[in-house]
C-alpha positions as CSV (number, residue, x, y, z in Angstrom):
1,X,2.7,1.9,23.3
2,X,-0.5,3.1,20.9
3,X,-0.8,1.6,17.4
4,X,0.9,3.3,14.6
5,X,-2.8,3.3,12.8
6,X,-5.6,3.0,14.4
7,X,-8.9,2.8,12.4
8,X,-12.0,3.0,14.6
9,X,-15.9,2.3,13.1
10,X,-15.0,3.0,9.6
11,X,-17.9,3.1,7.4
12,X,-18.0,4.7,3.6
13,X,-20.7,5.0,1.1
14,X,-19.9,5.9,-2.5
15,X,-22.2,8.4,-4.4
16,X,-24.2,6.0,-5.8
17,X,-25.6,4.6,-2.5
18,X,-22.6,1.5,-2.6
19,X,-21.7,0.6,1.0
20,X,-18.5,0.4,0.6
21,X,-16.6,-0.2,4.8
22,X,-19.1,-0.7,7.5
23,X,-18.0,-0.7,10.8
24,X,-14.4,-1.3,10.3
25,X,-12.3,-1.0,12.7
26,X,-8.2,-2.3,12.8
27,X,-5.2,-1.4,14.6
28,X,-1.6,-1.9,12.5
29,X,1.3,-2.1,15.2
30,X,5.0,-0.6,13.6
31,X,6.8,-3.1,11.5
32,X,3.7,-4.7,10.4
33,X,3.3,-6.3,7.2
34,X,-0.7,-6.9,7.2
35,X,-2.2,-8.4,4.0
36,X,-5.9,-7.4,3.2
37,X,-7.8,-9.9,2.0
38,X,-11.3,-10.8,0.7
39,X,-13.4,-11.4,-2.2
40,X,-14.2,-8.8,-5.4
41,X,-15.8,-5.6,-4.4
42,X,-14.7,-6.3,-0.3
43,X,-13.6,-2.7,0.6
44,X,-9.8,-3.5,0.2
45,X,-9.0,-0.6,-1.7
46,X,-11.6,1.7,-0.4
47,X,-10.0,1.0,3.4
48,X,-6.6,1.9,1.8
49,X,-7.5,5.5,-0.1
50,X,-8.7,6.4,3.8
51,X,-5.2,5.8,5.1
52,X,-3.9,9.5,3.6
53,X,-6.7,11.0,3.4
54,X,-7.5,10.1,-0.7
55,X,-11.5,9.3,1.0
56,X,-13.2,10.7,4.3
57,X,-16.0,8.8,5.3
58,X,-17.5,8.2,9.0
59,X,-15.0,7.4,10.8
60,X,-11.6,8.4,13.3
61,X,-8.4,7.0,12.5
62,X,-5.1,8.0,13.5
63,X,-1.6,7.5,12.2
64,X,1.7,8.2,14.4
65,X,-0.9,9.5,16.7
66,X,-2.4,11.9,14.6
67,X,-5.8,11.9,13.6
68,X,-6.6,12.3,10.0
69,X,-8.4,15.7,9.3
70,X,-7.5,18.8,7.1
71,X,-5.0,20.4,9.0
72,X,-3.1,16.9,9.3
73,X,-3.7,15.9,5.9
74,X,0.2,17.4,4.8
75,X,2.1,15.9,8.1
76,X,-0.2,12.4,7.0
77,X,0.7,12.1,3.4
78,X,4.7,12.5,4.4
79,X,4.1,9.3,6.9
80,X,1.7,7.5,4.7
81,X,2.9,6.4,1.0
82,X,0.4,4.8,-1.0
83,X,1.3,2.7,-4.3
84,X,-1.4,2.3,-6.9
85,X,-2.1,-1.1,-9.0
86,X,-1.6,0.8,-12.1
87,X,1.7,2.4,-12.5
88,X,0.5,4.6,-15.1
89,X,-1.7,6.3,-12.2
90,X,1.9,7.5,-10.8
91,X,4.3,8.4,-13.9
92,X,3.7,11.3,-15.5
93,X,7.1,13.2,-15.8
94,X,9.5,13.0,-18.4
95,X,12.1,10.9,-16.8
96,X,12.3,8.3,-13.9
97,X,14.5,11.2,-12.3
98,X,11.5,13.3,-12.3
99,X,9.1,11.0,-11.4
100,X,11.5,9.7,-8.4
101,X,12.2,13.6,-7.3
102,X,8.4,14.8,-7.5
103,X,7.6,14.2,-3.9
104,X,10.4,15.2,-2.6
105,X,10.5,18.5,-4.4
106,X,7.3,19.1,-3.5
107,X,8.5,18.6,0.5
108,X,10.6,21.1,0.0
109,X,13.9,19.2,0.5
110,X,17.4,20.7,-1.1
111,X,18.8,19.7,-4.2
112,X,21.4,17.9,-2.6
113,X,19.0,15.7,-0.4
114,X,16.8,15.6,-3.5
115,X,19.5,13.5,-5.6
116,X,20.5,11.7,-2.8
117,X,16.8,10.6,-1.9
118,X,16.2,9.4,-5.1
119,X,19.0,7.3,-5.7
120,X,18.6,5.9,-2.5
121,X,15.0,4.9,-3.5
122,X,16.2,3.8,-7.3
123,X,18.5,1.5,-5.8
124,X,16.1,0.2,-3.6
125,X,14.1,-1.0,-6.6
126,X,17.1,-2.3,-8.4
127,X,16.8,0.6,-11.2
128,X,19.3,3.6,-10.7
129,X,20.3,2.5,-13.9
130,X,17.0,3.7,-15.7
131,X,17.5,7.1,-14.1
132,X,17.4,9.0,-16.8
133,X,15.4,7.3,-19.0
134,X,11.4,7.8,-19.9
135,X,9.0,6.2,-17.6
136,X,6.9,4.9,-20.2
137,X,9.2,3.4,-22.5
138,X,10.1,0.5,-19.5
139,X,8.2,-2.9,-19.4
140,X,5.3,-3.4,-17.2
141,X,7.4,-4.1,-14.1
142,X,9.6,-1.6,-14.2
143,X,7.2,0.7,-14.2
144,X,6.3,-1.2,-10.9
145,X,9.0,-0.8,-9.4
146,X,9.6,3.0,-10.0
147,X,6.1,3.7,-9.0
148,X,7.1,2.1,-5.7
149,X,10.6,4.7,-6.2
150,X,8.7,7.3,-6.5
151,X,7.0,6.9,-2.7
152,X,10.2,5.8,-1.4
153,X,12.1,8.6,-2.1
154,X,10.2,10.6,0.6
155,X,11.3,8.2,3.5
156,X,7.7,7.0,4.5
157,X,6.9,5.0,7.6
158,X,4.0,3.3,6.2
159,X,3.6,1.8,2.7
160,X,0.4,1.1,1.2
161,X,0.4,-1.5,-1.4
162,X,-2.8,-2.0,-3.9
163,X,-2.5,-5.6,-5.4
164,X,1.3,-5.4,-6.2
165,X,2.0,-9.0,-8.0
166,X,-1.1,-8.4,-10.1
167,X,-0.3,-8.3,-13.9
168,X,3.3,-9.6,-13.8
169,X,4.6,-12.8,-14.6
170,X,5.8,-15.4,-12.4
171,X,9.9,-14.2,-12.0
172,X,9.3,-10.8,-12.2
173,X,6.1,-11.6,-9.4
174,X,9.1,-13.2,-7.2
175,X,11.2,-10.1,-8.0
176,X,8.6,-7.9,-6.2
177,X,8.0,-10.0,-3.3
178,X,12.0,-10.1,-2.3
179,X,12.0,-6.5,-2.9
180,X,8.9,-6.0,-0.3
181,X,11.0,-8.6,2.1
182,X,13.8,-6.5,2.4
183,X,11.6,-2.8,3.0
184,X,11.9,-2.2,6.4
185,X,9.2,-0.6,7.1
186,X,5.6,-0.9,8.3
187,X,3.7,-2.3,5.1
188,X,-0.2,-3.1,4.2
189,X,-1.0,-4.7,0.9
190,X,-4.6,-5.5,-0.2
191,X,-4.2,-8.5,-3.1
192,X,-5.5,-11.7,-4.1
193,X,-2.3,-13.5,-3.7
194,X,-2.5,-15.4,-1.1
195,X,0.9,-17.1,-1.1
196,X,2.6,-13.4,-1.6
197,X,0.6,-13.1,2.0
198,X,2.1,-16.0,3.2
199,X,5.8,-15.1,2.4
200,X,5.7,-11.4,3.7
201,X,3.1,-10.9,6.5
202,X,2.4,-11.6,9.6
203,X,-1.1,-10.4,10.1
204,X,-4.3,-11.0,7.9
205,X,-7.1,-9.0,7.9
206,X,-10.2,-10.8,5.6
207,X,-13.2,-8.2,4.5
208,X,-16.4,-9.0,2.7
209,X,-18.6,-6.8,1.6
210,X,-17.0,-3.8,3.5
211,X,-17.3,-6.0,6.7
212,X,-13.9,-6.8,8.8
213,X,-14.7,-10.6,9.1
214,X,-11.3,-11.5,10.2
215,X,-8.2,-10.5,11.8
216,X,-5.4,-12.1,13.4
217,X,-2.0,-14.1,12.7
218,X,-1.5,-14.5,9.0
219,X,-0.6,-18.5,9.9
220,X,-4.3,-18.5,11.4
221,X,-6.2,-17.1,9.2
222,X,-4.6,-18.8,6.2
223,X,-4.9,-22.1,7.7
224,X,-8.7,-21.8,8.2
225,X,-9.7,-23.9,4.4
226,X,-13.0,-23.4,5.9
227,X,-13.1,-19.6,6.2
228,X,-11.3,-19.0,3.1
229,X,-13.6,-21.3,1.1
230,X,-16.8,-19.6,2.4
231,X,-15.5,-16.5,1.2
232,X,-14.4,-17.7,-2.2
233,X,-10.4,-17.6,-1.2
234,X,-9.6,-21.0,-2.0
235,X,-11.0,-24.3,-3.8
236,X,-13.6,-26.0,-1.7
């Protein structure tokens, strides 16, 4: 059976001459939760806006056997949901409703599968009870978690996860790693949290300055104090 992605001598270059992915090349198996690891400035996000199609550099990668180019770009973004560290980035309708049914609308779906979609998705999060309410009058992590509602509610076989835990305090933090434990579904998550990697994923893949310099059992790579220290992951 192939790889649900497969990412094959990825290399990107900003406009401004930054290397950003060199050579990077990964395959995510379905039902993987891979963390992506690495210091400041390592390509993590970069390697994620390639996964629908947000960046197009050198490269071939294909997801569900498709590989990424124009004329996929539609059938990609339906398989490939993509959350953003800042929530604001993804709330910009009047109401969570809105914000929840945006995708979906925009795929076309009935009204009926609409609704139904969306409270699916809210009660995934633990907020069908904000339905109706503004987006931007809820805490930080709410907003969160109806950011994540609002990729949810188009029944995506791959989540994309941009530092998740960052900015929230220690219970809500916990809230949002049990919600991610329960999402069955193929998940990668670039963050600095190493023990949020520990708890939900069982593959790690380490990058440093756009390099892949690691990748393998999250157990493994985790336990190597060595490696992690030499790339500014843990205390020495």
């Amino acid at each position: 059976m192939r790889p649900l992605i497969e990412i094959k001598d990825l290399s990107y270059t900003y406009p401004d001459g930054n290397v950003a992915l060199e050579n990077v090349s990964l395959e995510v198996e379905e039902r993987d939760c891979i963390g992506l690891i690495g210091p400041n400035g390592a390509g993590k996000s970069t390697l994620l806006l390639h996964l629908n199609g947000i960046l197009r550099g050198s490269n071939q990668i294909q997801v569900d056997g498709l590989e990424i180019t124009a004329e996929t770009l539609p059938k990609i973004r339906e398989k490939v949901a993509l959350v953003f560290q800042d929530p604001e980035h993804q709330l910009f309708m009047p109401t969570v409703y809105d914000d929840t049914a945006f995708g979906p609308i925009n795929l076309g779906w009935d009204k009926n599968k609409v609704n139904w979609q969306v409270d699916l998705a809210l009660q995934e999060v633990d907020m069908l009870t904000a339905k109706h309410r503004s987006s931007h009058h809820l805490s930080f992590g709410e907003k969160k978690r109806i950011a994540l509602a609002t990729v949810l509610s188009m029944k995506p076989k791959i989540l994309v996860l941009d530092e998740p835990s960052s900015n929230l305090d220690p219970k809500h933090r916990w809230e949002m790693i049990d919600l991610f434990k329960n999402l069955n579904i193929t998940k990668l998550i670039a963050t600095h949290d190493l023990e949020m990697v520990s708890t939900l994923c069982n593959k790690v893949a380490l990058l440093n300055r756009g390099r892949l310099k690691a990748f393998g059992p999250a157990a493994e790579i985790l336990g190597n104090k060595d490696l992690l220290v030499s790339y500014d992951l843990a205390k020495p």
